[in-house]
C-alpha positions in Angstrom: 143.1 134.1 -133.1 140.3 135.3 -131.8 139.4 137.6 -134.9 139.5 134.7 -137.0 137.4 132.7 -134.8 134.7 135.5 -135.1 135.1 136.0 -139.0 134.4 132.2 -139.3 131.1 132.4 -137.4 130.3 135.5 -138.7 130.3 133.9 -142.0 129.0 130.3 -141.5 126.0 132.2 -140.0 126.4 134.8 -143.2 125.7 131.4 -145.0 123.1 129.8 -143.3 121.3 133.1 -144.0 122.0 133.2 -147.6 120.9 129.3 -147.8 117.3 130.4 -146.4 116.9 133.0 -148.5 117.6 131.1 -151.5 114.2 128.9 -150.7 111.1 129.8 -152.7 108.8 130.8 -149.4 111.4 132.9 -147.6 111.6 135.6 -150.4 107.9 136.3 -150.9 106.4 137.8 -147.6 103.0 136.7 -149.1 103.0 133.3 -149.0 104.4 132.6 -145.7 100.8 133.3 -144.4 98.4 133.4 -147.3 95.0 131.6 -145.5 93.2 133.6 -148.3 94.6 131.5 -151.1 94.9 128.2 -149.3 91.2 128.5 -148.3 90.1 129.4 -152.3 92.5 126.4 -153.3 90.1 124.3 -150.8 86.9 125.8 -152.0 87.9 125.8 -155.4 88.8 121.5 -155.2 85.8 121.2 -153.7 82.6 121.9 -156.1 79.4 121.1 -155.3 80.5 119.4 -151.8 80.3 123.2 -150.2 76.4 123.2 -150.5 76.1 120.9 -147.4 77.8 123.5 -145.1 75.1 126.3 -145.6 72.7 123.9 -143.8 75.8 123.6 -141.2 75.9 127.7 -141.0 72.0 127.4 -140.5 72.2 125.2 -137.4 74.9 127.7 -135.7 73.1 130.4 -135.9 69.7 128.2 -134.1 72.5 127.4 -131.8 73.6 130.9 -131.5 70.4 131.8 -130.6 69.6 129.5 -127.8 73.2 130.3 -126.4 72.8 133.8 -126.6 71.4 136.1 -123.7 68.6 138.1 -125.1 67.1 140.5 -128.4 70.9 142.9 -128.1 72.7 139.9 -128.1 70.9 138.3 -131.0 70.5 141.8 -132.6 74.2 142.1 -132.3 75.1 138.6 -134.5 72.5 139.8 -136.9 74.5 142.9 -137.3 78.0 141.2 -137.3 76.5 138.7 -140.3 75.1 141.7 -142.1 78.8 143.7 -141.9 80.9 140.3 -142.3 78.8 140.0 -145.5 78.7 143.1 -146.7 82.6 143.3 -145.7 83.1 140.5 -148.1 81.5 141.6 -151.0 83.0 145.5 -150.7 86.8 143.8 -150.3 86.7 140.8 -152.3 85.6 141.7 -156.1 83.5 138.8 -158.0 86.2 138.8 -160.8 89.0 138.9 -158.8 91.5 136.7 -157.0 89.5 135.3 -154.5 85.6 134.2 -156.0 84.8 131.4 -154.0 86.4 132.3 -150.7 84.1 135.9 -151.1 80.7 133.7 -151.9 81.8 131.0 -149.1 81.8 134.0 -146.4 78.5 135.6 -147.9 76.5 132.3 -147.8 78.0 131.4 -144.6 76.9 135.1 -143.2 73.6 134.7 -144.3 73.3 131.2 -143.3 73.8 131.9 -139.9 71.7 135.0 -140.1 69.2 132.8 -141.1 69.4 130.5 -138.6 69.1 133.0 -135.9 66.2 135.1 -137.5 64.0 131.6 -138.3 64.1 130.4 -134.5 63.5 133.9 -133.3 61.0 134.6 -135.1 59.2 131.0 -134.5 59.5 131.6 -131.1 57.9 135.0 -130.9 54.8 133.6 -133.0 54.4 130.3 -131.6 56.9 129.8 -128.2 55.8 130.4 -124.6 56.9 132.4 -122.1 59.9 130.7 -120.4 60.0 129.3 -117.1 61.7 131.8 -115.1 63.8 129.5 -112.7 63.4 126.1 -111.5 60.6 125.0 -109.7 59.5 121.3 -107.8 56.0 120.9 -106.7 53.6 118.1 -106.6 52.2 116.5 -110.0 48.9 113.8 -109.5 47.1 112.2 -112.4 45.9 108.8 -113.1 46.9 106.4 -114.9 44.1 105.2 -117.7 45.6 102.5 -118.9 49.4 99.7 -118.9 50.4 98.8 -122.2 53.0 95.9 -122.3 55.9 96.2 -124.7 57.8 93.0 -124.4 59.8 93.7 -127.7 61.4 96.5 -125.9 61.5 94.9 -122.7 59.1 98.1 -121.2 55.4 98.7 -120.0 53.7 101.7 -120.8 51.7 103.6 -118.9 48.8 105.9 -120.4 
C-alpha cells in the first residue's frame, strides 16, 4: 500500500515536471533572464525618443559631481565611464546582436562623463573657494529704497 502510494506521487510530480518543461521559456536557459534583449527590443521600439535621455545622463553626472567627495572621487567616475564605455564597445560588436543597447551604454557613458567634466571644469575657472563650515555673524547695510508690488502682494526692499 504504501509502495503504491509512493509510485503515485512519484509520478504525478514526474508529470508536473514534464508539463513545465514542455513550456517554451523553461527549455531555453537564455531567455529566462535575457535583460540584454528585452532592453534592445525597448531601444529598438523607441527611435528618435532616446535622444532626450543623453541630456538626462548629462545632468547625473553635474549631480554626481556635487554629491561626490573630492578630485579621486570624481576621477574615479571619470574612469568607471571611460571602462563602461570602452567595455561596451570591446563586448558588444556594431553588427551584432545587440546595436542599440551597445550605443545606449556608450552615449550614456559619455553623457555622464560629460556632465561631470563640464561642472568641474567650470568650477575650477570660474567658482570660489568654498565655505569651509557654517558660520553666523552680523550683516548691516542700508536700505536705499521700498518698492511696492501689490500684484504679488510684496514690498521690496533695495
Amino acid at each position: 500500500m504504501a509502495g503504491e502510494a509512493e509510485s503515485a506521487a512519484t509520478a504525478a510530480s514526474m508529470t508536473g515536471i514534464a508539463a513545465a518543461l514542455q513550456q517554451g521559456p523553461w527549455r531555453k536557459l537564455g531567455g529566462l533572464s535575457s535583460i540584454l534583449e528585452r532592453c534592445e527590443s525597448f531601444l529598438a521600439r523607441q527611435g528618435f525618443e532616446r535622444a532626450p535621455w543623453v541630456a538626462v545622463g548629462f545632468g547625473i553626472g553635474i549631480a554626481a559631481w556635487f554629491q561626490l567627495a573630492g578630485p579621486w572621487q570624481w576621477l574615479a567616475l571619470l574612469a568607471g565611464c571611460a571602462g563602461a564605455g570602452l567595455a561596451a564597445l570591446a563586448l558588444l560588436r556594431a553588427e551584432g546582436r545587440f546595436p542599440f543597447a551597445r550605443q545606449a551604454l556608450v552615449v550614456m557613458a559619455l553623457a555622464l562623463a560629460a556632465g561631470c567634466a563640464t561642472v568641474w571644469a567650470k568650477s575650477a575657472l570660474i567658482g570660489t573657494e568654498p565655505i569651509a563650515r557654517a558660520s553666523a555673524g552680523v550683516l548691516t547695510g542700508r536700505i536705499l529704497a521700498r518698492e511696492e508690488q501689490p500684484a504679488q502682494d510684496r514690498a521690496r526692499l533695495v
